[in-house]
C-alpha positions as CSV (number, residue, x, y, z in Angstrom):
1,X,37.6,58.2,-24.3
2,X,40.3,57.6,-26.4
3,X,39.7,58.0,-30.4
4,X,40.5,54.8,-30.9
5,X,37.7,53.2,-33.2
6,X,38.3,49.9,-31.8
7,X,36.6,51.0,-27.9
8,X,33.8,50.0,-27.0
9,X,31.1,50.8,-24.1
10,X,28.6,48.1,-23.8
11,X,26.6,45.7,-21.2
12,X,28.5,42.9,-19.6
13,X,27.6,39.3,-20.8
14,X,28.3,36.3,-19.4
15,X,32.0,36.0,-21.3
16,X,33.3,38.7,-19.4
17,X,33.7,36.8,-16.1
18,X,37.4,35.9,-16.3
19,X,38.6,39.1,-17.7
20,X,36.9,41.3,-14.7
21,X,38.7,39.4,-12.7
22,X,42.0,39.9,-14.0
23,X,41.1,43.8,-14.7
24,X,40.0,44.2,-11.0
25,X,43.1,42.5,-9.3
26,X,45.5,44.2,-12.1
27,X,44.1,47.9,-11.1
28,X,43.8,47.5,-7.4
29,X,47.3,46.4,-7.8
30,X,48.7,49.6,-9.5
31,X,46.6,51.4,-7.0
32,X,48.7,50.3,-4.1
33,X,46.1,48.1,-2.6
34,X,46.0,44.3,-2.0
35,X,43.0,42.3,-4.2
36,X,43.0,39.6,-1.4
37,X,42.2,42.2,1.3
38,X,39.1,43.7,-0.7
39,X,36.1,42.0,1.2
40,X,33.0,41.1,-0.6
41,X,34.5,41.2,-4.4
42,X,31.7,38.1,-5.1
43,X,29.7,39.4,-7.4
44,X,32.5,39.9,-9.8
45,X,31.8,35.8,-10.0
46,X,28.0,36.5,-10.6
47,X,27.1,39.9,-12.4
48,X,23.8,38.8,-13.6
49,X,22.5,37.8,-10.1
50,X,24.2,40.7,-8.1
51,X,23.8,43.8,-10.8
52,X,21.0,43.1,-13.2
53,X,18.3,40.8,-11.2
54,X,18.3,43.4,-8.5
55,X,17.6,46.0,-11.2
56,X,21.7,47.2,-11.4
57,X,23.7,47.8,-14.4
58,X,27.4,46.5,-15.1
59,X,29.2,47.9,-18.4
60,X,32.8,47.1,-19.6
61,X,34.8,48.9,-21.9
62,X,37.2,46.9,-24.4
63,X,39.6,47.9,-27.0
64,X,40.2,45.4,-29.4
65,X,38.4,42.7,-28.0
66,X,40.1,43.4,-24.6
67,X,38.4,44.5,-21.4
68,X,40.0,47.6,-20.2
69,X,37.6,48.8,-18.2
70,X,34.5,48.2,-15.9
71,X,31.8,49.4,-13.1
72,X,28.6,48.5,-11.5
73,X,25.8,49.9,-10.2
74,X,24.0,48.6,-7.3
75,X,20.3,49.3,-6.8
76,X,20.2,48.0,-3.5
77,X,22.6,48.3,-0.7
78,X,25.5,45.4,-1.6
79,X,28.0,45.8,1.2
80,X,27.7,45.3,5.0
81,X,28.7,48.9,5.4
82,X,26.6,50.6,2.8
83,X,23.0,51.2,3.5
84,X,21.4,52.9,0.4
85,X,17.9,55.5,1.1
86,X,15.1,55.8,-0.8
87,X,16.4,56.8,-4.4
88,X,20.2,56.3,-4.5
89,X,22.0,53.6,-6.1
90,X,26.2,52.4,-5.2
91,X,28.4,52.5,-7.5
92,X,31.0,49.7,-7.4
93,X,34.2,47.8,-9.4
94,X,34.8,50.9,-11.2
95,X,38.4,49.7,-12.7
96,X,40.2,50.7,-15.4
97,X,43.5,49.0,-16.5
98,X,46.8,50.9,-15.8
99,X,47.6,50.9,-19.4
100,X,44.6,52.6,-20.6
101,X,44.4,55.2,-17.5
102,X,43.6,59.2,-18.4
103,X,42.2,57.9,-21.8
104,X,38.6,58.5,-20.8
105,X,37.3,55.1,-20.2
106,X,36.6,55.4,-16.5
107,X,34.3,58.7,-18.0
108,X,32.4,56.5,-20.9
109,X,31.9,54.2,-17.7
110,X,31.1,56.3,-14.8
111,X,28.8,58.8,-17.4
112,X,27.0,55.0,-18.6
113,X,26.4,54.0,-14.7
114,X,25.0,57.7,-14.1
115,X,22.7,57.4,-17.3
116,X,21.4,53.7,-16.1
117,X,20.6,55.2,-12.5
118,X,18.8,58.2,-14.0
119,X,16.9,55.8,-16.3
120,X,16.1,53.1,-13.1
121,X,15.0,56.7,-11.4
122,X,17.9,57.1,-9.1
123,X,18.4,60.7,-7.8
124,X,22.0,59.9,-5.9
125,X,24.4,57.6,-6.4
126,X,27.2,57.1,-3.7
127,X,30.4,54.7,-3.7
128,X,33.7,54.0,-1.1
129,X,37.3,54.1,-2.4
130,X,40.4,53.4,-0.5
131,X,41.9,57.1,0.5
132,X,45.6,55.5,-1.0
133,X,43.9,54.6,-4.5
134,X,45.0,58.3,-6.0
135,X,43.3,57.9,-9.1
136,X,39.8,57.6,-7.6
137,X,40.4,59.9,-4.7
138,X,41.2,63.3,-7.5
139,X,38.7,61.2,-10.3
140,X,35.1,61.6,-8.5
141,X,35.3,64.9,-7.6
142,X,36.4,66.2,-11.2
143,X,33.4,64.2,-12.2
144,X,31.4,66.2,-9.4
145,X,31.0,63.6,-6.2
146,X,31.5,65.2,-2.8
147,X,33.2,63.5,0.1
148,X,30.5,62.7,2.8
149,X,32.0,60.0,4.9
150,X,35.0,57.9,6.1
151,X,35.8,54.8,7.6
152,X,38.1,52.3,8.6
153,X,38.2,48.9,7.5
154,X,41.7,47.1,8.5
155,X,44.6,48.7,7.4
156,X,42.5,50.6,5.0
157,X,40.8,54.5,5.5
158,X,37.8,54.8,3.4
159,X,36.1,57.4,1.5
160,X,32.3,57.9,0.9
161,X,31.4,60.0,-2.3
162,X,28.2,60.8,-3.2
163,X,26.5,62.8,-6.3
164,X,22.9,63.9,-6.5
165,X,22.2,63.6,-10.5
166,X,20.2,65.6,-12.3
C-alpha cells in the first residue's frame, strides 16, 4: 500500500453503504464492464446480513476519509453459480478505484480477506472475474490463485481462481 499516512484498512460499518456503491460501478467501469449487467451485486445494499451474519468479512480501504477500496468474503456459497466445499470461502467485490490502482490497496485487501478466512478456518478461497477486467485477470495470480474454471454468463467469459492458504 501506498505510504500515505492517511490509508486505512479496516471493517466496513454501516456508513459505507453509499460509497461501495459508487466504488464498485466506478471500477467495473474502467474495467470495461457494464455495472448494470453484473447479476446479484445485492449485498452491496446489505453487508452486514450478506458477509458478517453468515460468518464473512467485508473491509474497505480509505484515504482521507474516502473509500478507495473494498472486498468480501463469503463463507457460504453467495451466487447461483458458485457452490463452495467443505472449507473454502468466495471472495467477492474486490474493487479498487482507478485512481488509486498499483498502489497496493487491492493487497492490504485481498491479504485482510485471506487472514479473515484463515482465522474463520478456511483452507481455500476461490472467486470469478470477467476474463476482459485486465487488472484482476494478471492480479490473482501474482498474489498466487490458479485458474480452475470458466464460464459463460451473457456476453461475459468468466474466470474461476482459487488459492489453497496456508
Amino acid at each position: 500500500m501506498s505510504d500515505d499516512p492517511h490509508a486505512a484498512v479496516r471493517e466496513y460499518d454501516d456508513g459505507d453503504g453509499p460509497a461501495l456503491r459508487r466504488l464498485h460501478r466506478r471500477a467495473l467501469r474502467a474495467a470495461g464492464t457494464d455495472p448494470d449487467d453484473v447479476p446479484g451485486t445485492d449485498d452491496l445494499d446489505d453487508v452486514e446480513s450478506a458477509y458478517f451474519d453468515p460468518g464473512g468479512a467485508f473491509l474497505v480501504a480509505e484515504v482521507d476519509g474516502e473509500v478507495v477500496a473494498m472486498g468480501g468474503l463469503a463463507a457460504e456459497a453467495h451466487t447461483d453459480y458458485a457452490t463452495l466445499a467443505d472449507g473454502e470461502g468466495e471472495l467477492l467485490r474486490i474493487a479498487v478505484d482507478p485512481d488509486h490502482q498499483r498502489e497496493g490497496y487491492g493487497d492490504a485487501i485481498v491479504g485482510g480477506l485471506e487472514d479473515a478466512a484463515r482465522d474463520r478456518g478456511l483452507d481455500r478461497l476461490v472467486l470469478w472475474t470477467a476474463r476482459r477486467q485486465r487488472a484482476a485477470t494478471e492480479f490473482y495470480p501474482a498474489r498466487g490463485y490458479e485458474q480452475v474454471d470458466t464460464r459463460t454468463e451473457g456476453e461475459y467469459d468468466l474466470l474461476k481462481f482459487a488459492k489453497r492458504l496456508d
